[in-house]
C-alpha positions in Angstrom: -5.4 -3.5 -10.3 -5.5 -2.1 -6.9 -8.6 0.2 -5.6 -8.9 3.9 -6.0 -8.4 4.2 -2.0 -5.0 2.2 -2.2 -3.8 4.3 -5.4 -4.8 7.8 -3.1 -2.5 6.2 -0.3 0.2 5.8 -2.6 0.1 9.1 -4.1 -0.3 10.7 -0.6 3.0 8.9 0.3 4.4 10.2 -3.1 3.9 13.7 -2.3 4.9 13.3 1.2 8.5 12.9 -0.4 10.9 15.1 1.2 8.7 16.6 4.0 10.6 18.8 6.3 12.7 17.0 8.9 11.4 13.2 8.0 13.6 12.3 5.3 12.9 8.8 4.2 10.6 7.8 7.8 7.3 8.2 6.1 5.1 4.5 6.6 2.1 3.4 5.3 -0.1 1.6 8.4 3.0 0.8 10.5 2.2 -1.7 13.2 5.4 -1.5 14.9 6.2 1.7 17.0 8.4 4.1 15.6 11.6 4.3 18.1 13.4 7.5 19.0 16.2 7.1 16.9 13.2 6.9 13.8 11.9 10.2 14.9 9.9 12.4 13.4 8.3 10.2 11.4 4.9 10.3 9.4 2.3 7.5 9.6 -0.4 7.5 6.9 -3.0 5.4 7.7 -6.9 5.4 6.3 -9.2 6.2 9.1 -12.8 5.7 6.9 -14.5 5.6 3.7 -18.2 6.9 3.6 -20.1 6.8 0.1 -23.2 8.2 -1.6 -24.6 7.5 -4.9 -25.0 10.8 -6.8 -25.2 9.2 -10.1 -26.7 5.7 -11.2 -23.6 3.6 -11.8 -21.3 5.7 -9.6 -20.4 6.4 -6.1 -18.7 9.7 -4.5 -17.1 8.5 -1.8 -15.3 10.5 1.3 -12.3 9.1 2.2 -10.8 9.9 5.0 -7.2 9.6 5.6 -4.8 10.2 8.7 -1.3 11.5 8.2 0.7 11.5 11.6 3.8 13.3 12.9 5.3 11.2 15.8 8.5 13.2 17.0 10.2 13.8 20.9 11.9 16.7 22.5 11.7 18.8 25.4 8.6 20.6 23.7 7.5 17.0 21.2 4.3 19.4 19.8 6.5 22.3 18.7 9.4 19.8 17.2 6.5 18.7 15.1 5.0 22.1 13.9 7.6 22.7 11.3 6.7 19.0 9.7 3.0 19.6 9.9 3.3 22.8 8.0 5.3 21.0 5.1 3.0 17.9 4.6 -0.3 20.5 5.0 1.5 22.4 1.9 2.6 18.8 -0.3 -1.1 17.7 0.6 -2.9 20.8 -0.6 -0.8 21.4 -3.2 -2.6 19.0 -5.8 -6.0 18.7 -4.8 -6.7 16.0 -7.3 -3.5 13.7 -6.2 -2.7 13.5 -10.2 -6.3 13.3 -11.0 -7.0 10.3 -8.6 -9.4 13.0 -6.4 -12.2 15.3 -7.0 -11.3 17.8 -3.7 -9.1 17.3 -0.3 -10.5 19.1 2.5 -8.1 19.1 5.5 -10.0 17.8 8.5 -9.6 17.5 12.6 -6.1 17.6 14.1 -5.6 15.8 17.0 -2.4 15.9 19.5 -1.3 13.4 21.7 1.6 14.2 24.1 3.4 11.3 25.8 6.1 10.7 28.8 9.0 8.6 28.7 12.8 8.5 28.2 11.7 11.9 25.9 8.6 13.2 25.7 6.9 12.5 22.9 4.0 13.6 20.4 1.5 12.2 18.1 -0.1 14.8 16.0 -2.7 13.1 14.2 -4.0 15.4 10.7 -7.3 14.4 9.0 -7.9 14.9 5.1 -10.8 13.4 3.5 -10.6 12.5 0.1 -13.4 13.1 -2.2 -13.2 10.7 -5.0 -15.7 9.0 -7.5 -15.6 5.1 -7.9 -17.9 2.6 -10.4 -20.8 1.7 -8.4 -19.5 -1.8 -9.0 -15.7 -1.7 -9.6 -13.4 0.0 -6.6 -10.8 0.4 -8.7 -12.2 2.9 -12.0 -13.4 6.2 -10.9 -15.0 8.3 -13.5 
């Protein structure tokens, strides 16, 4: 069975299913870059994981995960507002991901504007995921 963290990725791709102007280009820790003709795109990608032990036997852990618009235009940032509105609303809209999560608290937001053939942005959004694990087995929660 696969950890907590990689079922929260999975349903975060899940709800990311028909985000506004991405169709089907939503990746999960894409190496390759995404080419023009793939753009906008979202990248989700886990940044961190930090965990405390509130209970004996169980950890609460913050995990954070980045979702990333990568689009290009004349304006890349502004091309990308309209898709970073509609995966801020899928996100937030179950803040237990089907019961995988305690909370989602949105986080920093980060833009990165390139040059090129088209300009084009990376507008990195943070959630962290709170979510409770076995002290000894990554993939139960409580």
């Amino acid at each position: 069975m696969s950890t907590i963290r990689e079922q929260i990725l999975a349903a975060i791709k899940t709800a990311l299913t028909g985000t506004t102007g991405v169709d089907v280009r939503i990746y999960r820790s894409r190496p390759e870059a995404i080419s023009r003709g793939e753009s906008p795109a979202i990248l989700i990608e886990p940044v961190g994981n930090s965990p405390v032990q509130p209970v004996i036997g169980f950890l609460d852990n913050v995990f954070t995960v980045r979702i990333s618009v990568i689009a290009r235009g004349a304006v890349p940032d502004q091309v990308a507002d309209p898709t970073i509105a509609s995966l801020h609303a899928k996100i937030m809209a179950d803040l237990t991901l089907g019961g995988l999560a305690m909370d989602i608290q949105p986080g920093a937001t980060n833009y990165l504007i390139e040059e090129g053939d088209q300009p084009a942005a990376v507008i990195s959004c943070d959630y962290n995921v709170i979510h409770r694990t076995s002290l000894t087995d990554l993939t139960t929660g409580n």
